[in-house]
C-alpha positions, 0 to 999 in steps of 0.5 A: 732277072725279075724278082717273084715275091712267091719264089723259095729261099732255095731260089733266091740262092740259085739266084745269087749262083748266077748273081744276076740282077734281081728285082722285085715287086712294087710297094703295097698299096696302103690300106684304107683306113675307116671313117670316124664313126664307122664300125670298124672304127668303133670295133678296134680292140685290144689284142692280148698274146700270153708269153711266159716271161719278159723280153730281154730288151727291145733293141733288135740289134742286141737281143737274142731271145724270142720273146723279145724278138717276137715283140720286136717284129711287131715294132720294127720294119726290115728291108725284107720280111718273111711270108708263111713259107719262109719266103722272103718278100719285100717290105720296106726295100721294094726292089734289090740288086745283086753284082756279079761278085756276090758282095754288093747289094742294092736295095731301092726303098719305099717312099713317103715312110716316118719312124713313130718319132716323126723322122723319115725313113730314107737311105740315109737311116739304113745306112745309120742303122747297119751302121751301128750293129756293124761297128764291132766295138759297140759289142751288139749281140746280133753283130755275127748275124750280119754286121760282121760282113759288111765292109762299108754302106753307101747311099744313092739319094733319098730311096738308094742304099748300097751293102758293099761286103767284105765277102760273098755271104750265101744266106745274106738277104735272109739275114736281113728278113730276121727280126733283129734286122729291124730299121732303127730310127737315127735319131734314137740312135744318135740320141737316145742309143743306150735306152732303145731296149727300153724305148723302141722307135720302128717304122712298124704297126706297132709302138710301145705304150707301156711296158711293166717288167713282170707283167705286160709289155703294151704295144699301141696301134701305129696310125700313120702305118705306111702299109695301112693302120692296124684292125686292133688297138692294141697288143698287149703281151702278158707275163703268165709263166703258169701254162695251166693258166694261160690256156684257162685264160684263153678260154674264157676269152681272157686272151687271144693268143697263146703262141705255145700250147702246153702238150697235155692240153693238145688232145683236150683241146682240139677235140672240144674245138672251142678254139684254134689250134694251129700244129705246124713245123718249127725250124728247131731241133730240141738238145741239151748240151753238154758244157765240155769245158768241165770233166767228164764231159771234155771227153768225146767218148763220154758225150757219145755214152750220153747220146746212146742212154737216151731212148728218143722213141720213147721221148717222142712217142710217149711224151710227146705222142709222136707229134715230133721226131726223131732229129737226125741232126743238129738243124731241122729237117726244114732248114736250108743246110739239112743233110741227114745224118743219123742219130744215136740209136739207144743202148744202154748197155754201149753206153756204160761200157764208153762210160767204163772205157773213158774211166768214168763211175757215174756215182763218183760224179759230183751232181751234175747241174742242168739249167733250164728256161722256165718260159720254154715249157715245150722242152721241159718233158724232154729236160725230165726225161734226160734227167732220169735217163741219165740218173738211170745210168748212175749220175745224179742230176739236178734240174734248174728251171731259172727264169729267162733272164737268169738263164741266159745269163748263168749261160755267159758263166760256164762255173754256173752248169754241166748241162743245159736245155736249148733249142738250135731255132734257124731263126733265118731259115738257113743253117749260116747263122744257127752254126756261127751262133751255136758251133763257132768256137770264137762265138759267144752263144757257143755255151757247149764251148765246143771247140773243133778247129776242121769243124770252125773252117768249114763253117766260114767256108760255107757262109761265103759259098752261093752255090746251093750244092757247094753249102749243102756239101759243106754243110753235111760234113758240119753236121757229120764231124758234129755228130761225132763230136757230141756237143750235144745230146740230140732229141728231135725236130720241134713243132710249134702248138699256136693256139687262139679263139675263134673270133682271131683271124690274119695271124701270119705263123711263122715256123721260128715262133714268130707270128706277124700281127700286122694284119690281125683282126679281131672281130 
């Protein structure tokens, strides 16, 4: 059956129901490229994006935080990417394959692509790639995402490499269209592997140039882009936490990009029209999540109390003038996995009895910590609204803004929190890898610790199924038990604020807060 680029993820799967061949499109033609001395040439500018932190590395292999992942997908290449619709399309795989058994995948790549070291990119670097996230005893972050399911690679010549996997894996293709599927250079790899967080080699559009911890991290326009050289310079990601600074920053032409907008400035901002701004779907739901390791919250019936105290219409009408909604879930009604399941109506009075019945006097409760990242300034109203709905119902609670890398690293010590702000981002567009990652009791990004052994079968049930109607059953009782459970305070289905200036155009959003930059122009 040939493969249509246009084709849904929800296709692909019903395609890998039948397991019947699929191919795909030929390799894009390159761009080409300007004459020395014409304007386009001359033209070529720097291109500045405002983020509010610094990326934890540049390994996308062993990172799991956007704003690395963003950077990285500017950096690196995959076998397959992502268009706007979060559908998956080729890249450096131009056709793929996959048997009737569901556990072997054969992608033919493009020919005549370098690394931005100078080594070529062939079968062989695949496999080296996949090679090295797959080996369990390197202890990478993205090892769950898709290295845990591969069995052995082998390589057919110069443009064959074949995933031979230990299981049939329903959201495997998607997998590799994540940023932390990007192709890494083998010889970085064999040379210089401790250092590729810090000194990235990909086969894409853009090469690190500098990177000043705190301030900027400088990517340089690839010349040699196999897909044709980049219309900008450079992108330059600045380091400006403030959000009130970052949007002067865009108006007065200071930068070109903000990826998120603060919610204030939204009104003010669209009726001026002096720039763009872009309101679109994120595969997110907003949360916070309790650490039921630690009393009171290793009881189920006090993390429903919790749950009942929160008036989420108000949250969503009032903080965040119904731009967003109410999740019915624990994934986003735009993932593949959805199934409405209701959410916690409010009711305080419910909630205090619960609390009554568990035992539980929340001004006996020692203060109650509640970590949160500084650089996600969309989920801070929610953070301080769950702040004082809780202290309406008689708990003390601090909150804890901590700068990205201290957060995620207070969230490797369960000592260090009670509570803490998060988002449950399909960074793939499907549930597999979001439950393995947050819901698995042995996963280490489970920093709920929860912990429901039905809930861990299902789970690994649902990622070797292929039949779409088989994964959304599963995956409803998932996101039933889940509810019931309360690991988390569920809050509401995010959506992304990208806001840019006028002269900026070929931006590709994507709903997990990503955006390609490869075809950016700015005039």
């Amino acid at each position: 059956m040939r493969w249509n680029s246009s084709m849904k993820v929800m296709g692909l799967m019903l395609i890998v129901l039948s397991m019947l061949v699929s191919a795909c499109s030929s390799k894009p033609e390159p761009k080409p490229e300007a004459k020395k001395g014409t304007a386009a040439a001359v033209e070529a500018k720097d291109f500045t994006v405002l983020v509010s932190g610094d990326p934890v590395g540049l390994d996308p292999q062993n990172t799991t935080d956007t704003i690395s992942s963003l950077i990285n997908y500017q950096i690196y290449d995959r076998l397959v990417t992502f268009n706007e619709k979060m559908e998956i399309v080729p890249q450096l795989a131009k056709s793929w394959t996959v048997s009737e058994d569901g556990k072997t995948w054969t992608f033919e790549l493009n020919s005549g692509i370098s690394f931005t070291d100078g080594t070529p990119f062939n079968a062989e670097a695949v496999k080296t790639s996949f090679e090295r996230v797959a080996n369990k005893d390197k202890n990478l972050s993205q090892y769950t995402l898709v290295g845990s399911f591969i069995n052995n690679i082998t390589t057919d010549g110069e443009t064959k490499v074949v995933f031979h996997l230990k299981a049939p894996q329903g959201a495997f293709l998607g997998n590799l269209a994540a940023s932390s599927s990007g192709i890494i250079s083998p010889k970085s790899i064999k040379e210089n592997e401790q250092k590729i967080g810090k000194e990235p080699v990909g086969t894409g559009p853009f090469k690190l140039k500098q990177w000043t911890t705190g301030n900027s991290v400088v990517l340089e326009a690839n010349p040699q882009y196999w897909a044709g050289k980049p219309k900008v310079k450079s992108v330059i990601f600045r380091n400006v936490p403030e959000s009130a600074a970052q949007v002067i920053m865009l108006e007065t032409g200071e930068a070109d990009l903000i990826g998120s907008l603060p919610l204030p400035e939204l009104k003010r901002l669209k009726s001026e029209g002096k720039i763009v701004v872009n309101s679109f779907k994120a595969n997110r739901i907003a949360y916070v999540g309790f650490n039921t390791t630690k009393e009171p919250f290793n009881q189920i019936k006090v993390r429903q109390a919790l749950n009942y105290a929160i008036d989420k219409d108000t949250m969503v009408n009032k903080l965040y003038d119904g731009l967003v909604n109410t999740a019915t879930s624990a994934i986003s009604e735009t993932t593949i996995g959805y199934s409405n399941v209701g959410s916690y109506p409010f009711d305080m009075a419910k909630a205090k009895q619960m609390l009554q019945e568990a035992g539980i006097v929340p001004g006996n409760v020692s203060p109650l910590r509640l970590i949160f990242a500084a650089n996600v300034t969309q989920d801070l109203p929610a953070a301080e609204f769950v702040q004082n709905s809780l202290q309406q119902l008689g708990f003390k609670v601090v909150l804890q803004k901590l700068e990205l890398g201290t957060y995620l690293q207070t969230l490797k010590d369960p000592s260090k929190y009670d509570l803490f702000m998060r988002g449950a981002l399909a960074t793939t567009g499907d549930a597999d890898p979001l439950f393995r990652d947050a819901l698995l009791s042995t996963s280490a990004t489970n920093y709920a610790r929860y912990n429901n052994p039905k809930v861990d079968k299902l789970i690994l049930a649902g990622q070797e199924q292929v039949k779409p109607a088989d994964r959304i059953k599963t995956y409803a009782d998932v996101l039933k038990r889940v509810k019931d459970d309360a690991p988390w305070i569920f809050l509401h289905n995010d959506m992304a604020h990208a806001g840019y200036t006028k002269n900026v155009e070929g931006i590709t959003f994507l709903p997990t807060y990503i955006y390609d930059l490869r075809n950016v122009v700015k005039k």
